[in-house]
Biopython code that builds the backbone (N, CA, C, O; Angstrom):
import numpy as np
from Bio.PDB.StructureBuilder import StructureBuilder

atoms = [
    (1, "UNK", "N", (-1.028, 5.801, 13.134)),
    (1, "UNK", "CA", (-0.185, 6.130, 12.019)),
    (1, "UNK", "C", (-0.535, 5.210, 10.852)),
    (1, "UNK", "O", (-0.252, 4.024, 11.022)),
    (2, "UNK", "N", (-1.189, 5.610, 9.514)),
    (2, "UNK", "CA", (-1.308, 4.911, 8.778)),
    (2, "UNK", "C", (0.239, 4.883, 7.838)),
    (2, "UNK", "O", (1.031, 5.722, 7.408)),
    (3, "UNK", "N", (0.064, 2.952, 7.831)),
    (3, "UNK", "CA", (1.169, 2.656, 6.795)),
    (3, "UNK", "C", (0.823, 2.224, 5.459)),
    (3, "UNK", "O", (0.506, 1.041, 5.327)),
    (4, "UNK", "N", (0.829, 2.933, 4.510)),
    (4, "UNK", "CA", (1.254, 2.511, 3.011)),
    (4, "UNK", "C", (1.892, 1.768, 2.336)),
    (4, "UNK", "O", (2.974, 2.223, 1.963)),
    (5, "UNK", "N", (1.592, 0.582, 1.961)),
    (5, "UNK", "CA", (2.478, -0.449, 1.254)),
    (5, "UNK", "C", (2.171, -0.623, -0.162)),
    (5, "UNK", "O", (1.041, -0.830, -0.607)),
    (6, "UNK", "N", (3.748, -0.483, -1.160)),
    (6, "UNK", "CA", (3.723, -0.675, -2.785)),
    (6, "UNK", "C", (3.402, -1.984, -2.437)),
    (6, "UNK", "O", (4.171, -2.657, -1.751)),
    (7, "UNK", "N", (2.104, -2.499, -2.938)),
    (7, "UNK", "CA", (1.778, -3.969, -2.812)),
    (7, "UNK", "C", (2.618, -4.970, -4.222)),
    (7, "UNK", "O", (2.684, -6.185, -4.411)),
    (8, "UNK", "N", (3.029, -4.072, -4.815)),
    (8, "UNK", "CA", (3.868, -4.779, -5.872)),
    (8, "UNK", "C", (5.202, -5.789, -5.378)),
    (8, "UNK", "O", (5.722, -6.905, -5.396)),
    (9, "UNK", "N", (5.279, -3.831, -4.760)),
    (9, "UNK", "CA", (6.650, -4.365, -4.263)),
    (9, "UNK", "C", (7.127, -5.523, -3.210)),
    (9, "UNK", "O", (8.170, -6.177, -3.210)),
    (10, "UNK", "N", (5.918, -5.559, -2.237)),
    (10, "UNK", "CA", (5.510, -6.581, -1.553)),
    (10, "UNK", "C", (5.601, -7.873, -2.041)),
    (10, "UNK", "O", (6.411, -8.791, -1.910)),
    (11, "UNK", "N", (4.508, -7.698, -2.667)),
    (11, "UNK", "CA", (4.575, -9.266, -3.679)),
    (11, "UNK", "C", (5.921, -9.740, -4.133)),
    (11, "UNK", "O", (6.210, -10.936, -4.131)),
    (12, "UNK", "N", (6.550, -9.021, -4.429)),
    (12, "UNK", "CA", (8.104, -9.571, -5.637)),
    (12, "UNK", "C", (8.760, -9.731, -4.450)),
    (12, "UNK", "O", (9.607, -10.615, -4.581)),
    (13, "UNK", "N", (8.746, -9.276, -3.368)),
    (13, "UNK", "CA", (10.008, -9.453, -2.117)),
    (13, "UNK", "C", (9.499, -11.015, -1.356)),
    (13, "UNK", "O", (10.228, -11.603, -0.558)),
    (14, "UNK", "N", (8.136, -11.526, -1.774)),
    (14, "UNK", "CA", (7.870, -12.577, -0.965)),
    (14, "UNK", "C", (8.529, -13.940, -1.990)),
    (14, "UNK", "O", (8.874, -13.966, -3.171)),
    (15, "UNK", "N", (8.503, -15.064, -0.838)),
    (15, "UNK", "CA", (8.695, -16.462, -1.752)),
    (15, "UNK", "C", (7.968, -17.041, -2.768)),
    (15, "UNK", "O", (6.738, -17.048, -2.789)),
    (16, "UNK", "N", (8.695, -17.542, -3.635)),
    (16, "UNK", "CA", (7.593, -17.874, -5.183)),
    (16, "UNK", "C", (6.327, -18.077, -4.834)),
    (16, "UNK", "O", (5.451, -17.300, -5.215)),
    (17, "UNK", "N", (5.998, -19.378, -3.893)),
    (17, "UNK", "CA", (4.760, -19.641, -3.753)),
    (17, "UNK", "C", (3.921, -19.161, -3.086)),
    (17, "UNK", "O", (2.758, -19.478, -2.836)),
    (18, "UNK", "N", (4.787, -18.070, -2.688)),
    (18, "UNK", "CA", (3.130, -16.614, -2.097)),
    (18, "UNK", "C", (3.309, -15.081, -2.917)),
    (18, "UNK", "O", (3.209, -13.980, -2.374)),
    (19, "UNK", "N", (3.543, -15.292, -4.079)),
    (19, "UNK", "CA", (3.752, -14.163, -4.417)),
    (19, "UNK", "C", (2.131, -14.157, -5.479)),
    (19, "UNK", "O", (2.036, -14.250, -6.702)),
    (20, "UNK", "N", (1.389, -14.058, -4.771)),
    (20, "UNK", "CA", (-0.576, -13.478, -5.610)),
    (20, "UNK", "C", (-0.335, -12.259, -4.168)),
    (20, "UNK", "O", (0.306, -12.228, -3.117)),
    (21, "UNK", "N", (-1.294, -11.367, -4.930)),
    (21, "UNK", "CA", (-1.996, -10.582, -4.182)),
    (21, "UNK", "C", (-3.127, -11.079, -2.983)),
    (21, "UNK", "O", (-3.405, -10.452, -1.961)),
    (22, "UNK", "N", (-3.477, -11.901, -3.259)),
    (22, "UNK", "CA", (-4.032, -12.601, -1.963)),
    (22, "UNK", "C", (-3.566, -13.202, -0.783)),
    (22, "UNK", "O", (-4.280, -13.496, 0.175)),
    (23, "UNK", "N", (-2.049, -13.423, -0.891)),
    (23, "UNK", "CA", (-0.920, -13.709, -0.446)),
    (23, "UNK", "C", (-0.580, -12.312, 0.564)),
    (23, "UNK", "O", (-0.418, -12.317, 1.785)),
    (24, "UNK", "N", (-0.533, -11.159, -0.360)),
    (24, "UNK", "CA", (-0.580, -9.802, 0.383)),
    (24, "UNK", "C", (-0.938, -9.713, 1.733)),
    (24, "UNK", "O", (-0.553, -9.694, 2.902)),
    (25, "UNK", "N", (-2.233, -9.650, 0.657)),
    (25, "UNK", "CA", (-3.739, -9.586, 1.728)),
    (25, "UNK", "C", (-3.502, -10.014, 3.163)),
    (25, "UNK", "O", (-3.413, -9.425, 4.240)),
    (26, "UNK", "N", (-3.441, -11.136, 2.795)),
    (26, "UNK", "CA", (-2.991, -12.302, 4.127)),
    (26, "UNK", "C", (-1.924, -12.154, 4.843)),
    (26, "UNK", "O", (-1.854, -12.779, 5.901)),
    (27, "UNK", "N", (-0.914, -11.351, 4.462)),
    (27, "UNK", "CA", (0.103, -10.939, 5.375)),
    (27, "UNK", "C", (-0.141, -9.177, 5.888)),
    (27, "UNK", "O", (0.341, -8.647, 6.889)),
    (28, "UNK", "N", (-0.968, -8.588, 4.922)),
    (28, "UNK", "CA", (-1.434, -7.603, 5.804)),
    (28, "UNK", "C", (-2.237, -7.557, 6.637)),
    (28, "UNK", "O", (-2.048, -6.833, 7.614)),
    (29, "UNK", "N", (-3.450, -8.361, 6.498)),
    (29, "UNK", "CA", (-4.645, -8.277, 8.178)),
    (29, "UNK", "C", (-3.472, -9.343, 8.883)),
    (29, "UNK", "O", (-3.690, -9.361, 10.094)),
    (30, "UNK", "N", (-2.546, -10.049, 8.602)),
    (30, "UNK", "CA", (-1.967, -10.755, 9.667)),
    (30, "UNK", "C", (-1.010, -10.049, 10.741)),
    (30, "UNK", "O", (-0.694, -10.461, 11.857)),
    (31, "UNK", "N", (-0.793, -9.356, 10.356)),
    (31, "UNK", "CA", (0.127, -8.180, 11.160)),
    (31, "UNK", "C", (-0.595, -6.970, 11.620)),
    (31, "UNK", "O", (-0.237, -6.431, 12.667)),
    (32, "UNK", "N", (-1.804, -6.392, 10.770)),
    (32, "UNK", "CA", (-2.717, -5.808, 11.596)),
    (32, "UNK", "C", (-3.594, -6.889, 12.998)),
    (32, "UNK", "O", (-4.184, -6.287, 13.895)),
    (33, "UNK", "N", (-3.569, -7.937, 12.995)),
    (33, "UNK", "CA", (-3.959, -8.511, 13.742)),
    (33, "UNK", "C", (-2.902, -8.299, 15.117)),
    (33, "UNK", "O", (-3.209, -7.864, 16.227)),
    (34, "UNK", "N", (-1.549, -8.770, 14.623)),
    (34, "UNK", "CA", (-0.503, -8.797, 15.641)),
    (34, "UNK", "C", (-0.503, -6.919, 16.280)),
    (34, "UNK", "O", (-0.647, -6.655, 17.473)),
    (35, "UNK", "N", (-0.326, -5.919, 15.267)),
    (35, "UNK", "CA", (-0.165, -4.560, 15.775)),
    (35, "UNK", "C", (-1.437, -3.798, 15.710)),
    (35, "UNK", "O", (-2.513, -4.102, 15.194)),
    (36, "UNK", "N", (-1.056, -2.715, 16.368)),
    (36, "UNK", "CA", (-2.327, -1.490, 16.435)),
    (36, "UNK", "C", (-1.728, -0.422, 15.576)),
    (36, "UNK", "O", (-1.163, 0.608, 15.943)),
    (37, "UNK", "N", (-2.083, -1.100, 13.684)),
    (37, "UNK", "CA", (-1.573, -0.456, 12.825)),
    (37, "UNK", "C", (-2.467, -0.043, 11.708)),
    (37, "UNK", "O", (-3.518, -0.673, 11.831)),
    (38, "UNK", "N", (-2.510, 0.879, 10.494)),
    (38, "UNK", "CA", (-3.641, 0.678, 9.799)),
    (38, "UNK", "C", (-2.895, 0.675, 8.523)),
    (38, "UNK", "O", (-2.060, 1.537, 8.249)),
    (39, "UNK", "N", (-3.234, -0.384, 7.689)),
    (39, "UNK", "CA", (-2.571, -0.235, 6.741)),
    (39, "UNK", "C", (-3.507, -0.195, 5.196)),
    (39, "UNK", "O", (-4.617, -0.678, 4.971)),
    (40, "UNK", "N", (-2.578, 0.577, 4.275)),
    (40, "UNK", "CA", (-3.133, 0.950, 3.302)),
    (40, "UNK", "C", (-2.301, 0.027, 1.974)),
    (40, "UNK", "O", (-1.110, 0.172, 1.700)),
    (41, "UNK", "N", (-3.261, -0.933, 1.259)),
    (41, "UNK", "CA", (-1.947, -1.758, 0.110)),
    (41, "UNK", "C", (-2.447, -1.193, -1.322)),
    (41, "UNK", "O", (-3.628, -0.912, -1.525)),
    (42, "UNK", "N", (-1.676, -1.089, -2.059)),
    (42, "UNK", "CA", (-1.963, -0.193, -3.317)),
    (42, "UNK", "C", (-1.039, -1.083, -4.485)),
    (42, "UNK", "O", (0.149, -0.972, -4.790)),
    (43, "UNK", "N", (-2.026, -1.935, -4.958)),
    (43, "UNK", "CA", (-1.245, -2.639, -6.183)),
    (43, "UNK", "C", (-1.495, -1.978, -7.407)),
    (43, "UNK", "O", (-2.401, -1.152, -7.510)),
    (44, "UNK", "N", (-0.697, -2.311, -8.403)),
    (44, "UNK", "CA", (-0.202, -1.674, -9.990)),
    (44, "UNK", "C", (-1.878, -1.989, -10.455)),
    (44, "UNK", "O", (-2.532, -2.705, -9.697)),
    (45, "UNK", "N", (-2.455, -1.506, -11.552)),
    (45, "UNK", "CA", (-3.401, -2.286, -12.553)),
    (45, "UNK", "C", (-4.454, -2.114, -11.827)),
    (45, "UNK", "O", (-4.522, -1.338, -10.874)),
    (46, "UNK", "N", (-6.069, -3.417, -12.570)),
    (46, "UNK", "CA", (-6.874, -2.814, -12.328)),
    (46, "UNK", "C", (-6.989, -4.127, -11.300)),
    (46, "UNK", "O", (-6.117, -4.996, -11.274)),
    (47, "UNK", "N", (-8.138, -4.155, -10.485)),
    (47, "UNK", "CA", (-8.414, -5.406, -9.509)),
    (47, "UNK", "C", (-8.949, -6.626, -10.448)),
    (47, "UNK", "O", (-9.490, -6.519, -11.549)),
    (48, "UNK", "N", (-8.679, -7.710, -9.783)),
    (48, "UNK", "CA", (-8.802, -9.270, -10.256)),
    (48, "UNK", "C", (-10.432, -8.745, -10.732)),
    (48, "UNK", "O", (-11.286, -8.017, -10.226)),
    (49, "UNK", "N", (-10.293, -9.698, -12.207)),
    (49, "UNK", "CA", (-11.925, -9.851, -12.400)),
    (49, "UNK", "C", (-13.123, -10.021, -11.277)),
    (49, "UNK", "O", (-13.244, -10.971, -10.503)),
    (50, "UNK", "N", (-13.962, -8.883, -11.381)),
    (50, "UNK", "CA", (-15.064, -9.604, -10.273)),
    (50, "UNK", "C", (-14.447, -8.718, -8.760)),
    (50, "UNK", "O", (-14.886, -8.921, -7.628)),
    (51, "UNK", "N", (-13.647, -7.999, -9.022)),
    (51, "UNK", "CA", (-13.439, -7.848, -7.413)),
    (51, "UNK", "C", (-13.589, -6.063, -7.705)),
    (51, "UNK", "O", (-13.344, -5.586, -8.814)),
    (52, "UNK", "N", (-14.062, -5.146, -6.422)),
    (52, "UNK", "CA", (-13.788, -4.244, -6.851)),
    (52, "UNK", "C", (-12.153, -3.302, -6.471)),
    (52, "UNK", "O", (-11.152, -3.781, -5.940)),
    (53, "UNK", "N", (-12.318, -2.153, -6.860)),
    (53, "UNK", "CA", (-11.307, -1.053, -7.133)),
    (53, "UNK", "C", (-11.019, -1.109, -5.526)),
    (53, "UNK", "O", (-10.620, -2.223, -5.187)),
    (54, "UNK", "N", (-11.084, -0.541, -4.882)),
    (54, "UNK", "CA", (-11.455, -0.919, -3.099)),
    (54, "UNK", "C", (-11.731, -1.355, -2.283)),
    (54, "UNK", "O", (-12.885, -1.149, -1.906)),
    (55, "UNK", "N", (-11.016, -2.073, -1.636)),
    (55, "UNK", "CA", (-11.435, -3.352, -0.482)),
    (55, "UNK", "C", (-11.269, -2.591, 1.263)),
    (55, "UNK", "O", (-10.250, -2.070, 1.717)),
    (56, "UNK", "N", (-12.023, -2.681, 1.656)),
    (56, "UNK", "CA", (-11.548, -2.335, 3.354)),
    (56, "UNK", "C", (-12.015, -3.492, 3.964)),
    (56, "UNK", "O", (-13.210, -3.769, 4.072)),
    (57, "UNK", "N", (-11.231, -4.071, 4.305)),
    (57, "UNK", "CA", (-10.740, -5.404, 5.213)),
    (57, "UNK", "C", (-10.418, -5.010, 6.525)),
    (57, "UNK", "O", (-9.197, -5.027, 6.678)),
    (58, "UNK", "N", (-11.137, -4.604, 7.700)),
    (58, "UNK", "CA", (-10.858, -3.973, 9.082)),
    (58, "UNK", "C", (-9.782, -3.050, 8.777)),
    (58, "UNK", "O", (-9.653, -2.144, 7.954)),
    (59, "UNK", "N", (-8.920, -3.631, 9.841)),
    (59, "UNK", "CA", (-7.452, -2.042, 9.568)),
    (59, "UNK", "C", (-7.061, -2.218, 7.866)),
    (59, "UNK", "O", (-6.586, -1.255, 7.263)),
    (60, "UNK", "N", (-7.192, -2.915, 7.497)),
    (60, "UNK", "CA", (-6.657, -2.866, 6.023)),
    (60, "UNK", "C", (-7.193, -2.217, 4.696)),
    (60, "UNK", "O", (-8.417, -2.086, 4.651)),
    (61, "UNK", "N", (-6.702, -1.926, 3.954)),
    (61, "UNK", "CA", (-7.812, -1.032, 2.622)),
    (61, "UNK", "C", (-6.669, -1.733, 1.735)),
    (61, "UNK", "O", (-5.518, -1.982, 2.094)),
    (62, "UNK", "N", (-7.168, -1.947, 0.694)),
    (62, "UNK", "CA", (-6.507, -2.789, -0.493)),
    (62, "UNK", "C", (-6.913, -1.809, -1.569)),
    (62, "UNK", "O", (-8.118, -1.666, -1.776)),
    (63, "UNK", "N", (-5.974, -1.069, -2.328)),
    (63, "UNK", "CA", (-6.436, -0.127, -3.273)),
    (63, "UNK", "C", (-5.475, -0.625, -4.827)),
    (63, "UNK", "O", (-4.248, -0.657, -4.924)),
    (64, "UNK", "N", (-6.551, -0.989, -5.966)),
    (64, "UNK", "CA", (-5.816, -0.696, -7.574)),
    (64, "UNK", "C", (-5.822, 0.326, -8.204)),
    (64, "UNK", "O", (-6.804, 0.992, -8.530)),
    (65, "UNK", "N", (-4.578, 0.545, -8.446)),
    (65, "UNK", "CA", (-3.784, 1.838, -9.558)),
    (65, "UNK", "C", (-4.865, 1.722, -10.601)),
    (65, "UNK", "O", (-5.253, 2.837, -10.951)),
    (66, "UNK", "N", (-5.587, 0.534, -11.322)),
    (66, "UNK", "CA", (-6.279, 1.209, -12.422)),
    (66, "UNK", "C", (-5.754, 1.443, -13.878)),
    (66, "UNK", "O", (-5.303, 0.449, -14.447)),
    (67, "UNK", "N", (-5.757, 2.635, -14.550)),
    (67, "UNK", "CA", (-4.821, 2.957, -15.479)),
    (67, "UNK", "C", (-3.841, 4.225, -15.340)),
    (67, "UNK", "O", (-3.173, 4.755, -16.228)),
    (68, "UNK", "N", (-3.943, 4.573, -13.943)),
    (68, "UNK", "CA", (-2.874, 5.412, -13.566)),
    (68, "UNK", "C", (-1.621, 4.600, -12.900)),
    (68, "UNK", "O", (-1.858, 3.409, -13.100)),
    (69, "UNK", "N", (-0.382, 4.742, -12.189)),
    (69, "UNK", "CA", (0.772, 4.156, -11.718)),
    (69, "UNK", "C", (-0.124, 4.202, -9.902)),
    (69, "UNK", "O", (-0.929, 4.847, -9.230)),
    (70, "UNK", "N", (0.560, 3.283, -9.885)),
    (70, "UNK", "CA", (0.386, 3.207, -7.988)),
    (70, "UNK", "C", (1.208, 4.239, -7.521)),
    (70, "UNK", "O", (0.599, 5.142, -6.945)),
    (71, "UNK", "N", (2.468, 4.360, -7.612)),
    (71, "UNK", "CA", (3.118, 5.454, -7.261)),
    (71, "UNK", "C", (2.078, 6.764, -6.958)),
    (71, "UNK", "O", (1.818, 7.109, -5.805)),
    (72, "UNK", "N", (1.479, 7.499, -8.248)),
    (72, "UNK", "CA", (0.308, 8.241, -8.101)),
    (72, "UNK", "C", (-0.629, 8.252, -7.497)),
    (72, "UNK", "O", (-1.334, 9.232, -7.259)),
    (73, "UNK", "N", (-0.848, 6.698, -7.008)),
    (73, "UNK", "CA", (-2.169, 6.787, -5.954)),
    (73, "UNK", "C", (-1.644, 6.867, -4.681)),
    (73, "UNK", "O", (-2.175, 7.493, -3.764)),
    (74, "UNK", "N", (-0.472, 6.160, -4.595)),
    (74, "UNK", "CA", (0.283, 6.444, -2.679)),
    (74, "UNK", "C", (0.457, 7.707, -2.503)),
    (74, "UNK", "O", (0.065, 8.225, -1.457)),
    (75, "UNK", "N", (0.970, 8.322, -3.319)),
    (75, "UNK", "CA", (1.430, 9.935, -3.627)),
    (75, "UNK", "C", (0.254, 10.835, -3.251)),
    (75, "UNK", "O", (0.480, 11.873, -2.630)),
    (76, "UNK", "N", (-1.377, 10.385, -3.703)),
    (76, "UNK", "CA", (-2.170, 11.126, -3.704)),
    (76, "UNK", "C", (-3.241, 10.560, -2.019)),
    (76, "UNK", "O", (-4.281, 10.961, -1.497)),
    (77, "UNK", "N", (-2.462, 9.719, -1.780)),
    (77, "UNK", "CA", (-3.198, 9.357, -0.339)),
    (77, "UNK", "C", (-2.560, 10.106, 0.778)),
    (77, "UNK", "O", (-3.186, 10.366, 1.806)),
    (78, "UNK", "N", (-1.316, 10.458, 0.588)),
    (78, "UNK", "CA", (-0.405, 11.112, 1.444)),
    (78, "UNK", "C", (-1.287, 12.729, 1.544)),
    (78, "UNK", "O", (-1.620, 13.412, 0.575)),
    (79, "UNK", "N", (-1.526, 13.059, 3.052)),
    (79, "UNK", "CA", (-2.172, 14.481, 3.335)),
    (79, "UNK", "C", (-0.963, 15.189, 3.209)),
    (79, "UNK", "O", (0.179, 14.833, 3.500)),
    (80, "UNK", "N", (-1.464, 16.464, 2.632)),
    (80, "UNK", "CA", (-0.649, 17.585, 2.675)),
    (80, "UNK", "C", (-0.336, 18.625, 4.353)),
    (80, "UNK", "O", (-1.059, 18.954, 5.294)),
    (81, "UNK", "N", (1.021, 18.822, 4.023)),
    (81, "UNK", "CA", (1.284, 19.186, 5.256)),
    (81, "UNK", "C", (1.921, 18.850, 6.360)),
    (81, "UNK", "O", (2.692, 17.902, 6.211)),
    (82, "UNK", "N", (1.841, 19.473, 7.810)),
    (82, "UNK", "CA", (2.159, 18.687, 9.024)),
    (82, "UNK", "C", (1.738, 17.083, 8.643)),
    (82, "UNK", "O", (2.524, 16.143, 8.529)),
    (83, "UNK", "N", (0.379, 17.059, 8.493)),
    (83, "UNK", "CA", (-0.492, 15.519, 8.571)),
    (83, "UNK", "C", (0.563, 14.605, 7.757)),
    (83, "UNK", "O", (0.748, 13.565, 8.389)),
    (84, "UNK", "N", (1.225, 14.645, 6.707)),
    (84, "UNK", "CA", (1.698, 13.764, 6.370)),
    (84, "UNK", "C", (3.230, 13.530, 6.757)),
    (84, "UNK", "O", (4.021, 13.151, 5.893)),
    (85, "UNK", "N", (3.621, 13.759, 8.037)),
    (85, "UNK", "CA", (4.543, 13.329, 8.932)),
    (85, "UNK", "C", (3.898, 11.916, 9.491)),
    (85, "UNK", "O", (4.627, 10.925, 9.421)),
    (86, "UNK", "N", (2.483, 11.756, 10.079)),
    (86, "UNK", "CA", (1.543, 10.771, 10.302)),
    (86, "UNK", "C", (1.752, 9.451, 9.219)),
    (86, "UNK", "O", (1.352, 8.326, 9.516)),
    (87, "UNK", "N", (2.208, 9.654, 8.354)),
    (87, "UNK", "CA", (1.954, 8.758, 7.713)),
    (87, "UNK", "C", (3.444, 7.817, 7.100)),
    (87, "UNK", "O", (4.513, 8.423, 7.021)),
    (88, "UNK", "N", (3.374, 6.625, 6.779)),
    (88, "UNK", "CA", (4.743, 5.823, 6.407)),
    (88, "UNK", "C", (4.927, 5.322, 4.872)),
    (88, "UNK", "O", (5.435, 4.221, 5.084)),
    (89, "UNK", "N", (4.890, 5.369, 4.300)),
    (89, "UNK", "CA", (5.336, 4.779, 3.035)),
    (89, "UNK", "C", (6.369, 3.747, 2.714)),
    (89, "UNK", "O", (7.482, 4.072, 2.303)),
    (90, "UNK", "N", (6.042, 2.623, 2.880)),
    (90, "UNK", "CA", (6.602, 1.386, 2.508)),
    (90, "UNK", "C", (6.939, 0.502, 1.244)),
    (90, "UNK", "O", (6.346, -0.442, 0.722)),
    (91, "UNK", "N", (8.458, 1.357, 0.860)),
    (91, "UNK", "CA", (7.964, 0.558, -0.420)),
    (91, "UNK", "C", (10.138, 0.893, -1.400)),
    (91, "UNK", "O", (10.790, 1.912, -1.176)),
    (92, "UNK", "N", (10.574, -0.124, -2.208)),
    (92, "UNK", "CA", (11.655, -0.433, -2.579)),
    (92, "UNK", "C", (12.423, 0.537, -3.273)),
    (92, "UNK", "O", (13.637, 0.703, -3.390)),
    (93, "UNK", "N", (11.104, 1.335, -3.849)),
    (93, "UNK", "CA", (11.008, 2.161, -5.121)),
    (93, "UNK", "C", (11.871, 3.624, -4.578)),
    (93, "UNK", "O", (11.342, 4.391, -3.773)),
    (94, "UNK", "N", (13.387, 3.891, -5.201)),
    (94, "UNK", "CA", (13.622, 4.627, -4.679)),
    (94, "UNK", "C", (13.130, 6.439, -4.777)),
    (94, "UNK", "O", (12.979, 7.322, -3.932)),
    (95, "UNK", "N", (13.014, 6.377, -6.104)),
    (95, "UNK", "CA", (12.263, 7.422, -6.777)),
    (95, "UNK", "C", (10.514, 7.645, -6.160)),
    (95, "UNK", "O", (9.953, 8.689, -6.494)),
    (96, "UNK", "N", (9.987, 6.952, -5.558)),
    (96, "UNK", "CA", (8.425, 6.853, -4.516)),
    (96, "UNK", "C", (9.592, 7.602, -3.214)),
    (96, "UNK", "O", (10.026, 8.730, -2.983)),
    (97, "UNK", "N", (9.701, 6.617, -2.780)),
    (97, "UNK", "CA", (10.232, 6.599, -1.575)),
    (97, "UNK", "C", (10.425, 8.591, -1.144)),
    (97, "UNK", "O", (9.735, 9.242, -0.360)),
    (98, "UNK", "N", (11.891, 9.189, -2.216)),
    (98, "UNK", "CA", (12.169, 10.319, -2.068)),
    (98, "UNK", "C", (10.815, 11.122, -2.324)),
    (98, "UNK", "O", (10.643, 12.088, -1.580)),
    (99, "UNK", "N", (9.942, 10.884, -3.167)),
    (99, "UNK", "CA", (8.598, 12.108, -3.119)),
    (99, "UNK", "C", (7.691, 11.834, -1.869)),
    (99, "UNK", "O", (7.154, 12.677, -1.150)),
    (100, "UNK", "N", (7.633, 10.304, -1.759)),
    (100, "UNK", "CA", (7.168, 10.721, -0.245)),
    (100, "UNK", "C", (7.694, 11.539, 0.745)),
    (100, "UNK", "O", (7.086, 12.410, 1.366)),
    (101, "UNK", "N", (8.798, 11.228, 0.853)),
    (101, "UNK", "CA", (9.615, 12.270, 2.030)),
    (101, "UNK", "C", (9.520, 13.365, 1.623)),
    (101, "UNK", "O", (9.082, 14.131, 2.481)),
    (102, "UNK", "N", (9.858, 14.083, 0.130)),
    (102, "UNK", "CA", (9.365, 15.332, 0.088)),
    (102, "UNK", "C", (7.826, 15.863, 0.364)),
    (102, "UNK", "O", (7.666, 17.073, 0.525)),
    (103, "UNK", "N", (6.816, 15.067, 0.415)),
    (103, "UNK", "CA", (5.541, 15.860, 1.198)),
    (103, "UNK", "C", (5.665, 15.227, 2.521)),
    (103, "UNK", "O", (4.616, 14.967, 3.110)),
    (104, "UNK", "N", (6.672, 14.969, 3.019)),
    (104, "UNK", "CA", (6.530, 15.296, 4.538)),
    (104, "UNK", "C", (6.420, 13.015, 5.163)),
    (104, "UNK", "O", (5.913, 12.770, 6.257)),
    (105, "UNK", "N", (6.640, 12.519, 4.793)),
    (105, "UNK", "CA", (5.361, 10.958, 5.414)),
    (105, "UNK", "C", (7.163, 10.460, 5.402)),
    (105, "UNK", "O", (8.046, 11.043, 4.772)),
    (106, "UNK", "N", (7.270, 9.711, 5.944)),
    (106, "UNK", "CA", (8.239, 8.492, 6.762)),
    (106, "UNK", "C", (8.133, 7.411, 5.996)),
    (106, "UNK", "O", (8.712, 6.371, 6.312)),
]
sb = StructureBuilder()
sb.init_structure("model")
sb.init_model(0)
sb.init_chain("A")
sb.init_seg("    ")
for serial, (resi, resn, name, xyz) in enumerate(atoms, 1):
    if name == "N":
        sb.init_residue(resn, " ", resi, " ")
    sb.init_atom(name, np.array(xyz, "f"), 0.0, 1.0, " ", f" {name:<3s}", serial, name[0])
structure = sb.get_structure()
């Protein structure tokens, strides 16, 4: 079951002194380490200078919004259909949250 995380939202829910995106990072392969999970993190904007648009880090994929909203990119990772019952969406945003559930993802 792949899980989807607003990496924003992530970030702002952690303690001051881990709130970078690298901070993320580090708590997502850390829990893919602990579970047999795959997770997908999707921050706002474009990636840190020097880094690219897409990272796959074992179970992990680290994806930037760019100049579109992240919302739009979780939205557009979600399969249409049955398939996106498969999938979880993690994230504060209540307005995300309800369009995920309307194509079907948890």
């Amino acid at each position: 079951m792949p899980v989807v995380i607003d990496g924003n939202n992530l970030l702002h829910s952690l303690p001051l002194e881990q709130r970078s995106r690298a901070d993320v990072r580090r708590h997502a392969l850390d829990l893919v380490r602990q579970e047999s999970v795959r997770l997908v993190v999707v921050f706002y904007g474009p990636p840190p200078k020097g880094s690219p648009s897409y990272e796959h880090l074992w179970r992990v994929s680290v994806r930037y919004s760019g100049a579109v909203s992240a919302d739009s990119v979780i939205l557009d990772l979600l399969p249409d259909g049955r398939a996106a019952a498969q999938w979880v969406v993690v994230t504060n945003d209540r307005r995300l949250r309800e369009l995920a559930r309307s194509k079907g993802a948890g």
